[in-house]
C-alpha positions as CSV (number, residue, x, y, z in Angstrom):
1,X,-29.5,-35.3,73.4
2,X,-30.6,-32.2,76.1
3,X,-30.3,-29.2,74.4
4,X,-31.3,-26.9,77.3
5,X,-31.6,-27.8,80.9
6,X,-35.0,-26.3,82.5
7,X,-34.8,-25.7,86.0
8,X,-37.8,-24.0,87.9
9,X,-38.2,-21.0,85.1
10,X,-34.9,-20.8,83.6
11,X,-34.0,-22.7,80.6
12,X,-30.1,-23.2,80.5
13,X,-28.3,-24.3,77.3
14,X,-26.0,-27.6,77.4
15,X,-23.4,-26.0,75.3
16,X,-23.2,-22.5,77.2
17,X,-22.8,-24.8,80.5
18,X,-20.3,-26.5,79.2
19,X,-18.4,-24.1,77.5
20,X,-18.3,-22.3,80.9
21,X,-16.9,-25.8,82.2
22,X,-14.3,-25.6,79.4
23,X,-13.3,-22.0,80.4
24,X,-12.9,-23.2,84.2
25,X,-10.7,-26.3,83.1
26,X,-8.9,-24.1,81.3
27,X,-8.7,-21.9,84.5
28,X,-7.4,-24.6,86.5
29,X,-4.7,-26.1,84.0
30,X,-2.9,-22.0,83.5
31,X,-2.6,-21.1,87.2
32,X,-0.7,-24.8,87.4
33,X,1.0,-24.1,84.6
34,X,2.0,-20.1,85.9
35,X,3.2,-21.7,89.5
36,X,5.5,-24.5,87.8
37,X,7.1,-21.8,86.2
38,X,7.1,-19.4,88.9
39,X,5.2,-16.4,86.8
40,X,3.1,-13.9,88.8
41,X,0.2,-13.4,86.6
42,X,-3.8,-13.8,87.7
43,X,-4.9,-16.8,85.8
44,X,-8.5,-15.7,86.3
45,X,-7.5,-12.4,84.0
46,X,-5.7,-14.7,81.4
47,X,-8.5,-17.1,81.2
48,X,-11.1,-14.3,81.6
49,X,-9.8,-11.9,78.8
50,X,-8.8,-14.9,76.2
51,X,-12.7,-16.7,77.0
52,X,-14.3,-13.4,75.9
53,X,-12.7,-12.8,73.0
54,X,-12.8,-16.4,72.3
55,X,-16.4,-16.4,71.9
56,X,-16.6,-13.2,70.4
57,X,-13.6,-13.9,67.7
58,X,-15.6,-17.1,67.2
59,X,-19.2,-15.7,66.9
60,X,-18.1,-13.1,64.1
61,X,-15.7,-15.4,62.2
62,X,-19.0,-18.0,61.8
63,X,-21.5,-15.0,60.5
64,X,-18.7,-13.7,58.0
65,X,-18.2,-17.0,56.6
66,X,-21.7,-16.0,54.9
67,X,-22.0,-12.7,55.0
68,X,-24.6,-12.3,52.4
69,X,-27.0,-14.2,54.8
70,X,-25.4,-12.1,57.8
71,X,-25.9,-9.1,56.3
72,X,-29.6,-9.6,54.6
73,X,-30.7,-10.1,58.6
74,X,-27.9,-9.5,61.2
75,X,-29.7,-8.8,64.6
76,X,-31.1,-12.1,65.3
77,X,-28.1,-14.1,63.5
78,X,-25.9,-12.2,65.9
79,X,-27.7,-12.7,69.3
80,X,-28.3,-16.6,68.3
81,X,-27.6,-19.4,70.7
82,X,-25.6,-21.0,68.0
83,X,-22.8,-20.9,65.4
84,X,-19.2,-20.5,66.4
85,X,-16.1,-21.1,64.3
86,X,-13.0,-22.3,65.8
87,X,-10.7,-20.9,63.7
88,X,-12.4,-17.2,64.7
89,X,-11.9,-18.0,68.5
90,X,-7.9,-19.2,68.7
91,X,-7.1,-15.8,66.3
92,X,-9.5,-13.3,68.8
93,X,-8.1,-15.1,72.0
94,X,-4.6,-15.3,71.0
95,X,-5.3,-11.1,70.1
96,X,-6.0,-10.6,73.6
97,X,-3.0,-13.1,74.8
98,X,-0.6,-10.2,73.4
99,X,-2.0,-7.4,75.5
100,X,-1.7,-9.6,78.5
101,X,2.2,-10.5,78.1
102,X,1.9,-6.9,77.5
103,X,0.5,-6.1,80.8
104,X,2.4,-8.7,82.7
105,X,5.6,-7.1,80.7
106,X,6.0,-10.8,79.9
107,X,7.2,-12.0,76.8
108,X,4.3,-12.9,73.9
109,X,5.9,-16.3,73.3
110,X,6.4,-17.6,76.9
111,X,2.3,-16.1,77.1
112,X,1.4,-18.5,74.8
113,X,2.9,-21.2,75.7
114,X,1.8,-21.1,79.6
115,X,-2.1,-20.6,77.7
116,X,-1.3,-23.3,75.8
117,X,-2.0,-26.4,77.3
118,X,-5.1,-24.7,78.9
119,X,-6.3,-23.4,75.3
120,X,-6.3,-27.4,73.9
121,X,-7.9,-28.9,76.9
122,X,-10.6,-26.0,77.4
123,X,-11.3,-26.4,73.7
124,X,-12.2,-30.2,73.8
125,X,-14.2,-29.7,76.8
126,X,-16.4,-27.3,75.5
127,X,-16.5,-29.8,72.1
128,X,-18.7,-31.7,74.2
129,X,-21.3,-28.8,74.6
130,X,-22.1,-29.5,70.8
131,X,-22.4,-33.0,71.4
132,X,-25.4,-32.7,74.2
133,X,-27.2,-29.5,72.1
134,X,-27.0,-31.4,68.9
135,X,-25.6,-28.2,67.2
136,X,-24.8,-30.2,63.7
137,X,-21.3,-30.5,64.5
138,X,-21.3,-34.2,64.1
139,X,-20.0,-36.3,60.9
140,X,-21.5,-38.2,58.4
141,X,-23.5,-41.4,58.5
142,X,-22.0,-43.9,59.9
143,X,-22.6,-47.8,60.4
144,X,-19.6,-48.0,63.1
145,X,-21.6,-49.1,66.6
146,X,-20.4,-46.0,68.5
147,X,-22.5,-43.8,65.9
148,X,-25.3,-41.5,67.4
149,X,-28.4,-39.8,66.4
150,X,-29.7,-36.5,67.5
151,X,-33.6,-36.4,67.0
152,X,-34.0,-33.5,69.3
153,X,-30.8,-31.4,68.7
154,X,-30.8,-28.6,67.8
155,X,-29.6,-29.4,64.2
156,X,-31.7,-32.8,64.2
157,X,-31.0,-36.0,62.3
158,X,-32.4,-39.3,63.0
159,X,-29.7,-40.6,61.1
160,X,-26.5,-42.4,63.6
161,X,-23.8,-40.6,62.3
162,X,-20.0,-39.8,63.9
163,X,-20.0,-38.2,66.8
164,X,-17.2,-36.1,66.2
165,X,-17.2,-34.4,69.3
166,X,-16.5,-37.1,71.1
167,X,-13.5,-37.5,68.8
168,X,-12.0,-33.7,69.4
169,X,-12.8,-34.5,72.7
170,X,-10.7,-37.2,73.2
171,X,-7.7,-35.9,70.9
172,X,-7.6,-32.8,72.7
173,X,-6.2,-35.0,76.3
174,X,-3.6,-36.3,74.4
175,X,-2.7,-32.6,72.6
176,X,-3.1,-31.6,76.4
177,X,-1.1,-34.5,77.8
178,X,2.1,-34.1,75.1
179,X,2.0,-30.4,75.4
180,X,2.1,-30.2,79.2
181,X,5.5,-32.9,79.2
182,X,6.8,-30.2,76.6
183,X,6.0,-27.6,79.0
184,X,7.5,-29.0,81.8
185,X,10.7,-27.3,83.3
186,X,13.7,-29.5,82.8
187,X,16.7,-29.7,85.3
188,X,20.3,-28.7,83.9
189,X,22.5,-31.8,82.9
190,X,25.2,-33.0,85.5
191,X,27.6,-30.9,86.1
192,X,25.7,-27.7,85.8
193,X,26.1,-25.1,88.5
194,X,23.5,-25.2,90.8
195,X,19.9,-26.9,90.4
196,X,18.9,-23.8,87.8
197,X,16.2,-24.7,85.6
198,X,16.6,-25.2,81.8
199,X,14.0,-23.7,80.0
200,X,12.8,-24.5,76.3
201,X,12.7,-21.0,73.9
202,X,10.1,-19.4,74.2
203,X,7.5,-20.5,71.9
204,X,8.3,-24.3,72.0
205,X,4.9,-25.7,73.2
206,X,2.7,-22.7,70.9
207,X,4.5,-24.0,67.9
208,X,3.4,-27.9,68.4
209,X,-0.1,-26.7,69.9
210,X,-0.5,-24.8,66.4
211,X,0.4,-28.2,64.3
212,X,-1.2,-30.9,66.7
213,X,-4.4,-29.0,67.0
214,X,-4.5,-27.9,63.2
215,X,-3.9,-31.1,62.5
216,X,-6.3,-33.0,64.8
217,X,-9.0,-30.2,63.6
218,X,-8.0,-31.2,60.0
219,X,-8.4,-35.2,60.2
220,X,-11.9,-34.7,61.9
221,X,-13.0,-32.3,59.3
222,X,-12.8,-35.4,56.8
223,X,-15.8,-36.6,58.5
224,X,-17.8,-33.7,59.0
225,X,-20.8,-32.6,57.0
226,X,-19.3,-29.2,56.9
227,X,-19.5,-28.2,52.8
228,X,-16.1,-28.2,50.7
229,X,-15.1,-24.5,49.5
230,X,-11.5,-25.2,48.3
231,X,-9.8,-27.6,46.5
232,X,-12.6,-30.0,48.2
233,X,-11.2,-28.9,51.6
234,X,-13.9,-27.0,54.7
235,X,-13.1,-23.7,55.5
236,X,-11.7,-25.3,59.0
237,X,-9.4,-27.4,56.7
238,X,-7.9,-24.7,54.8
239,X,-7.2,-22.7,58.5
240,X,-5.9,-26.0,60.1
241,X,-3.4,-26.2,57.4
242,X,-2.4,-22.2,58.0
243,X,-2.1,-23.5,61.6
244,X,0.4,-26.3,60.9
245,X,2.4,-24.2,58.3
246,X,2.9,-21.2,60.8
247,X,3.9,-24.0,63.9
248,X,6.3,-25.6,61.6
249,X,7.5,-22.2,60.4
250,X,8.1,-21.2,64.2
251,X,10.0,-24.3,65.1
252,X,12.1,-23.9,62.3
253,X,12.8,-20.1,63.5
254,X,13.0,-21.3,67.2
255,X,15.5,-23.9,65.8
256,X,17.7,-21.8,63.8
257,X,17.6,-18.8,66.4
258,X,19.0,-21.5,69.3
259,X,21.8,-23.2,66.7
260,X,22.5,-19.0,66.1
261,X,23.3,-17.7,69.3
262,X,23.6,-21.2,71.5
């Protein structure tokens, strides 16, 4: 693994390069998203405002999980190169999401759903920033010919264990893939006046983002070395589950709210 890139006198970190490559995928995938469904907004500003407090919400969320060892030495664990939570991130950049659909005067649903798609794709790109630093974010032994070792990560292990990176990695294209068909602006039926386009309710493709990724992030967690807090479940478990439970719950409001007043 490559940790940190040195070029000339800079020393670069893997993960912080790719995390920036996330952000700029993620860049790519909302202003395609905001032209096919015609919404003026500046995707650089969405993607900008949601990255930061991405990091930030993830940074803080990580330190708190052990706040006796944050607070016994704070200044260095909070200036580190490492340690971000996921769960931490999607809350902080969905937090900033709102005052953009507040700016744009947009709705807080439909801002969700155009970030969406971006938001699972991004995530899985920057997953393989932990995968070159060797941040410990891998699984447990394993004897599967695919498994890897990272003598000189980060977190090292000399052991070939899951690369579970790799894994979020590749389930976050299909999340991506399904959640951009949902997205996608359907024509009316035969018959209808005009070629007007159908939209979904607002909040369709947030609701299924919130239960594929919570329960992509809770599989993987099954072979993660993270430690067991709760009923034998991670802390990302016991989030991922809060994830599914509130997309299910907003499907079934989305639901009853169209068979209401369709």
């Amino acid at each position: 693994m490559l940790p940190y890139l040195h070029i000339g006198p800079l020393t670069l970190p893997t993960y912080g390069l790719l995390a920036a490559t996330g952000l700029a995928v993620a860049y790519f995938v909302v202003r395609a998203d905001l032209r096919r469904h015609a919404v003026s907004a500046e995707p650089e500003m969405i993607i900008g405002m949601a990255g930061i407090a991405g990091v930030i919400g993830a940074k803080l969320y990580h330190l708190l999980e052990s706040p006796r060892t944050f607070f016994a030495d704070p200044w260095p664990l909070l200036f580190s190169r490492t340690g971000l939570a996921w769960f931490g991130g999607l809350v902080a950049g969905f937090l900033a999401l709102v005052l953009l659909a507040r700016h744009y005067n947009m709705p807080v649903l439909q801002m969700f759903d155009l970030a969406s798609p971006a938001a699972a794709l991004g995530y899985g790109v920057g997953r393989l920033g932990c995968l070159t630093s060797g941040d410990g974010d891998y699984g447990i032994p394993t004897s599967l010919p695919w498994g890897m070792s990272f003598p000189n990560g980060i977190v090292p292990t000399t052991e070939h264990v899951h690369p579970t990176p790799i894994y979020e990695f590749l389930g976050s294209i299909v999340i991506f893939w399904i959640l951009w068909k949902l997205g996608t602006p359907e024509e009316r039926a035969p018959g209808a006046k005009g070629s007007q386009i159908a939209e979904r309710p607002d909040g369709f493709v947030f609701a299924w983002y919130l239960i594929l990724t919570g329960f992509g992030r809770f599989l993987v967690e099954f072979i993660r070395i993270n430690p067991r807090v709760f009923f034998g479940l991670t802390n990302a478990q016991v989030m991922s589950l809060v994830c599914m439970i509130a997309g299910i719950t907003l499907r079934f409001v989305l639901r009853h709210s169209a068979e209401e007043y369709g």
